[in-house]
C-alpha positions in Angstrom: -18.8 -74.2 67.5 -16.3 -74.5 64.6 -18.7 -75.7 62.5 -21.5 -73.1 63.4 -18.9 -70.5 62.4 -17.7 -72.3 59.1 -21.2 -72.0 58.0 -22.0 -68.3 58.6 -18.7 -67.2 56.8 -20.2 -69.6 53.7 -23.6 -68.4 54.1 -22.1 -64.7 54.4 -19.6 -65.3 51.0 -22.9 -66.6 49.3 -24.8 -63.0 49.9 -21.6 -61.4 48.9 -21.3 -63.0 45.7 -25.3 -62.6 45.2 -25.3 -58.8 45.9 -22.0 -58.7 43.0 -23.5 -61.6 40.4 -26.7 -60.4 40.1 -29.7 -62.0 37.6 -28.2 -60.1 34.3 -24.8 -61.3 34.7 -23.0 -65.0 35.3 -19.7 -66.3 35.1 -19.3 -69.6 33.9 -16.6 -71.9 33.5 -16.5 -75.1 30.8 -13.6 -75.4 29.4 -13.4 -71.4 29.2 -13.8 -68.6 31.0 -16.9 -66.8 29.5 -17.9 -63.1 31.0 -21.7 -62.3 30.1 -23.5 -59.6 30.3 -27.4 -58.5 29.5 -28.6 -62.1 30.0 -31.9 -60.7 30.6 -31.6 -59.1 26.4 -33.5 -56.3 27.4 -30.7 -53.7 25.8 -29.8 -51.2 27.6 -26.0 -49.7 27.8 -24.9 -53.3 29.6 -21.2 -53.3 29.1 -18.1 -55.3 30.6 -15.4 -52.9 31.9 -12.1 -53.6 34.0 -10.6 -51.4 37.0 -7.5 -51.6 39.0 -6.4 -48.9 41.5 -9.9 -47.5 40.4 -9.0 -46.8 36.8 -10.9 -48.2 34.1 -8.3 -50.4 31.9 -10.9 -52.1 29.4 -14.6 -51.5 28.2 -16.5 -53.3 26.0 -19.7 -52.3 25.1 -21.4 -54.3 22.1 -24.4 -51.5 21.6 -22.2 -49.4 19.9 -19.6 -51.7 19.4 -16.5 -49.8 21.2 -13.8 -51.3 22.7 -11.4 -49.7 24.6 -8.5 -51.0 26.0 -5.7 -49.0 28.3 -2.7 -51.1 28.2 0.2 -51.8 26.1 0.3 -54.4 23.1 3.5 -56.6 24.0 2.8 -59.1 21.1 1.3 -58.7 18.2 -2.0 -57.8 17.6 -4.9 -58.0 15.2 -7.5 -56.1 14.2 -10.0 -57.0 11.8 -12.1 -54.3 10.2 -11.8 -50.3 11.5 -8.8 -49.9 14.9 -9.4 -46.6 15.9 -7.1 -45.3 18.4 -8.1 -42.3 19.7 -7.9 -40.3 23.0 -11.9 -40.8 24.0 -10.7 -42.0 28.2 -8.4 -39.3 29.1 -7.7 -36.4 26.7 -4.5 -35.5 28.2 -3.0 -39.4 27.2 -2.8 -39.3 23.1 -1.8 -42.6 21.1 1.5 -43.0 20.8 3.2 -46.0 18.6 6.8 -45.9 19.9 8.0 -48.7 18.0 8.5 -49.5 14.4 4.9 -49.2 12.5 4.7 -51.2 8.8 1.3 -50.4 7.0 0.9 -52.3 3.9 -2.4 -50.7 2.9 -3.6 -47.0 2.5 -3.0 -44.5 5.0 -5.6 -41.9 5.6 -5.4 -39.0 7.5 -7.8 -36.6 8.3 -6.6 -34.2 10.7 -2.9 -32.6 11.7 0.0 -34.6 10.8 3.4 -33.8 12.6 6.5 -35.7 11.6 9.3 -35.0 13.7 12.1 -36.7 12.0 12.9 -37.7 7.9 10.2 -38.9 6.1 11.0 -41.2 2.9 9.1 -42.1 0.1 10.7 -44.5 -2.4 13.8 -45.0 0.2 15.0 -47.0 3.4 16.9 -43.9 5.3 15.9 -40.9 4.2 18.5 -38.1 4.5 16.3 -35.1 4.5 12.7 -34.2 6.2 10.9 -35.3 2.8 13.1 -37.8 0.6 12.1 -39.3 -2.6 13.3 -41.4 -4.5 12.1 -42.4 -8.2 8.8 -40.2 -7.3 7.4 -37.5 -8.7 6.0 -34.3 -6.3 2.7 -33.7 -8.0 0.5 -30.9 -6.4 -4.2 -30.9 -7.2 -5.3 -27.5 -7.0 -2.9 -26.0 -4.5 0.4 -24.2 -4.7 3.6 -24.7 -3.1 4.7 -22.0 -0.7 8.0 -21.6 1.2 8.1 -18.8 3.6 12.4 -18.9 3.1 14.4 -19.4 -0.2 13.1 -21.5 -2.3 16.2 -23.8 -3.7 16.7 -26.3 -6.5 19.3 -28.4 -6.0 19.1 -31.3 -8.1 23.2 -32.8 -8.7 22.9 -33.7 -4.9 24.9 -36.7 -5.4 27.3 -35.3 -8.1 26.4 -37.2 -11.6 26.4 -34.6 -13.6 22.5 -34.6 -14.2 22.0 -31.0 -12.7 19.1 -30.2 -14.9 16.1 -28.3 -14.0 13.6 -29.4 -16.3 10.0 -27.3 -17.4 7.4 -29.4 -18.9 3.7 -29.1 -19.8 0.6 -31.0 -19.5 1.7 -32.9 -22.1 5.2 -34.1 -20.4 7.0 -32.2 -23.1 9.9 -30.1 -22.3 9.3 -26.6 -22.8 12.5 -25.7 -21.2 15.6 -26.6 -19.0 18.1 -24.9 -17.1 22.0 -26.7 -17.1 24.8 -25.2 -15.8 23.6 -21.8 -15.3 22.1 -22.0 -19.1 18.6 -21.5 -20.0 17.1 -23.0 -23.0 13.5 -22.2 -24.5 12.8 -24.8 -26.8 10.6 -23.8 -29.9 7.5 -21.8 -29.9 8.7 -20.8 -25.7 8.8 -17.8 -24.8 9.6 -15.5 -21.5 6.4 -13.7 -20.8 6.8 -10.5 -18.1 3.6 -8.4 -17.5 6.3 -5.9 -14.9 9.5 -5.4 -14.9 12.4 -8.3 -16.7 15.5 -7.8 -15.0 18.5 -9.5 -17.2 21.8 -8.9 -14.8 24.6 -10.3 -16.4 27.5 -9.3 -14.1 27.9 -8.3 -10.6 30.5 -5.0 -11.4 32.1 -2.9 -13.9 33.6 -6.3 -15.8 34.2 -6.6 -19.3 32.7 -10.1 -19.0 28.9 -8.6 -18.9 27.3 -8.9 -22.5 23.9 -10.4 -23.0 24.8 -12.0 -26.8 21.4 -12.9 -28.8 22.3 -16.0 -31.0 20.1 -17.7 -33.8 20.0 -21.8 -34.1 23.4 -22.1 -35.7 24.8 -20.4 -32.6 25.8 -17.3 -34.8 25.6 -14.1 -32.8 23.1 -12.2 -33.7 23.3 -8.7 -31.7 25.4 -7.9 -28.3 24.4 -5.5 -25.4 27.4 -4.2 -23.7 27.6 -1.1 -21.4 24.5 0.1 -22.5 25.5 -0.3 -26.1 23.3 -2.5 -28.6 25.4 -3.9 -31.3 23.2 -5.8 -34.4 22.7 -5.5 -37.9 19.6 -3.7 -38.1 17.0 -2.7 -36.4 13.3 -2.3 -37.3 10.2 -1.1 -35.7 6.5 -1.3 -35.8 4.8 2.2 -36.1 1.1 3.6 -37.0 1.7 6.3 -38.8 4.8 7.6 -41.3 4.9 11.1 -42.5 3.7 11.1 -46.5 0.7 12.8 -45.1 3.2 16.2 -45.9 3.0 15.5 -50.1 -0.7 16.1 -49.6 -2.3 18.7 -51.5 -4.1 19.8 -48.7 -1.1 19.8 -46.1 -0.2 23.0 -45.0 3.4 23.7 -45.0 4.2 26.6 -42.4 5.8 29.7 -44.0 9.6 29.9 -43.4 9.5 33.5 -41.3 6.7 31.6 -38.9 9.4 28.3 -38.6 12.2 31.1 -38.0 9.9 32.7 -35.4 8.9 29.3 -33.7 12.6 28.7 -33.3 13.6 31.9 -32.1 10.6 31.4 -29.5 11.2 27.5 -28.4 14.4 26.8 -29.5 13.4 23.3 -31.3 11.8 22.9 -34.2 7.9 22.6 -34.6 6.8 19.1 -33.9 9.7 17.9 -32.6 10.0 17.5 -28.3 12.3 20.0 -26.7 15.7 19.1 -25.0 14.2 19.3 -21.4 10.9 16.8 -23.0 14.2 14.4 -24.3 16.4 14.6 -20.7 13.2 14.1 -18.6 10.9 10.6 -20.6 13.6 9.4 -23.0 13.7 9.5 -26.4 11.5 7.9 -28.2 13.7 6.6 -31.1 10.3 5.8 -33.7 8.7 9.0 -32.8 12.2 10.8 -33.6 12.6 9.0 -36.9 9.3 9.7 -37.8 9.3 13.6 -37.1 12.7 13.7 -38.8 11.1 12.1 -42.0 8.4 14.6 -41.7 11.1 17.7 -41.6 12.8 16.1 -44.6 9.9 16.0 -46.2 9.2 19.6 -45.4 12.4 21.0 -46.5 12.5 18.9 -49.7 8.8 21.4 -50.1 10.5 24.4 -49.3 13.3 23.3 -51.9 11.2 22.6 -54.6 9.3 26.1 -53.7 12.3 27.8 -53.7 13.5 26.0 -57.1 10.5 27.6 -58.9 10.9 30.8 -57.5 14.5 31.1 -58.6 13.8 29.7 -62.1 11.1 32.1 -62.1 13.4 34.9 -61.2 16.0 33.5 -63.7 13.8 33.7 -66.3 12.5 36.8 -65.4 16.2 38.6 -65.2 17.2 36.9 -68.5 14.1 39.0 -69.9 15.4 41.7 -68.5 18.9 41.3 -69.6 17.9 40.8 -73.2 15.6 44.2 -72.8 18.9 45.7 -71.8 20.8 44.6 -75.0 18.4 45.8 -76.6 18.1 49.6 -75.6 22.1 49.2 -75.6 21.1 48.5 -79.4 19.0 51.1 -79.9 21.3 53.8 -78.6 24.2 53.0 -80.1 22.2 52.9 -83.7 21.0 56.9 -82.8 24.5 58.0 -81.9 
């Protein structure tokens, strides 16, 4: 009876193990364990996978040549060719490297990087979220932005080699600030299509003068206050009054200039007081006007020259006419 029993339960293991072996897959032991699947190399989507507490751990799939495994590397591990690890079994479970990662090669990435501690380049423990050291920050057609204060603070460690240095595509310096000084070296320039704001001192100090010095470090001209100290001063104009010792420039009579600046209270030409206040004054415009009127009067003098000589000579005519009749008289007496 024993025996009769023994040899259902084998015959019943034997069905078991047919129904879950079938034709397209064996397991075979020789001096490894070797799992094989699509025996039958028909193709097909034939894959080895591994469950427990009905998750899938592990699939390999050799059509598309995937492997995926769910489980942690304890040891190391190698990959030869592309390791992708990637969130393809369960979206909500991202990779995560927890330990210490070394990559000796390029590192690529294509999507959203998000670095929640230091990051060095050049340097073993960085002390800020990007640290370089011995690099250079070199940005291919793109800008920096910083949506706070932008700050340059390059004597971090207190050498004395706080210098802020401008260069061109040539690596030549163009120009460098040091200790609060700004140098431009030759052929630079400071370029401002709006508005330059030069703001020497913070109050009413007498330490706030912008001084303009040549190569020899001789000053050259001060602003103080509003006041412009310098040696001379020259400017570019289009047009200078010698137009007035043309012949034909009309030079307005003297009762129509009195009656112009009994009217307007300026003279002709010239901007009024309220013109002045409101724009400014233009200092080249006012030189050039008062050229112009020097010009005019030195006409009117010259006019009035030749009219008096005429008169003179006119009276001494007259006076000799009276010497004369005075002659004439006293010989009839």
């Amino acid at each position: 009876m024993n025996k009769k029993i023994f040899k259902i339960a084998l015959l019943t293991t034997i069905a078991t193990l047919s129904y879950s072996l079938n034709a397209q897959h064996v397991i075979g032991t020789v001096r490894a364990i070797d799992i094989k699947a699509d025996t039958d190399q028909q193709g097909g989507l034939e894959g080895i996978r591994f469950y427990a507490a009905n998750k899938r751990l592990a699939e390999f799939n050799p059509s598309n040549n995937i492997f995926v495994v769910r489980n942690f590397f304890e040891k190391e591990s190698y990959f030869q060719g592309k390791a992708y690890f990637h969130n393809s079994i369960d979206a909500s479970e991202p990779a995560i490297f927890r330990k210490k990662t070394s990559i000796y090669s390029d590192l690529t990435v294509s999507g959203i990087s998000r670095f929640w501690s230091n990051i060095g380049i050049g340097i073993a423990s960085p002390q800020e979220g990007l640290h370089l050291k011995d690099k250079n920050v070199r940005v291919d057609g793109g800008g920096y932005q910083s949506w706070g204060p932008i700050v340059l603070h390059p004597d971090v460690d207190k050498n004395g080699d706080d210098i802020v240095s401008f260069r061109n595509s040539q690596n030549s310096e163009m120009a460098k600030l040091h200790d609060g000084v700004l140098t431009l070296n030759f052929n630079s320039s400071i370029h401002s299509p709006g508005m330059l704001s030069i703001r020497p001192g913070t109050s009413n100090s007498q330490e706030d003068i912008i001084s303009f010095k040549n190569g020899s470090n001789q000053e050259m001209a001060t602003l103080q206050d509003g006041v412009l100290t310098l040696d001379q001063i020259r400017l570019n104009v289009t047009t200078f009054p010698d137009y007035v010792f043309a012949s034909n420039y009309t030079l307005m009579p003297l009762d129509k200039v009195a009656s112009f600046i009994k009217t307007h209270k300026h003279l002709p030409n010239m901007p009024s007081e309220k013109e002045v206040i409101k724009e400014g004054m233009n200092v080249g415009q006012i030189n050039t006007i008062l050229v112009e009127k020097v010009e005019e009067l030195t006409l009117y003098t010259i006019a009035q020259e030749a009219k008096i000589k005429k008169q003179d000579k006119a009276l001494k005519l007259l006076e000799e006419r009276l010497v004369e009749l005075e002659k004439l008289q006293t010989t009839k007496k």
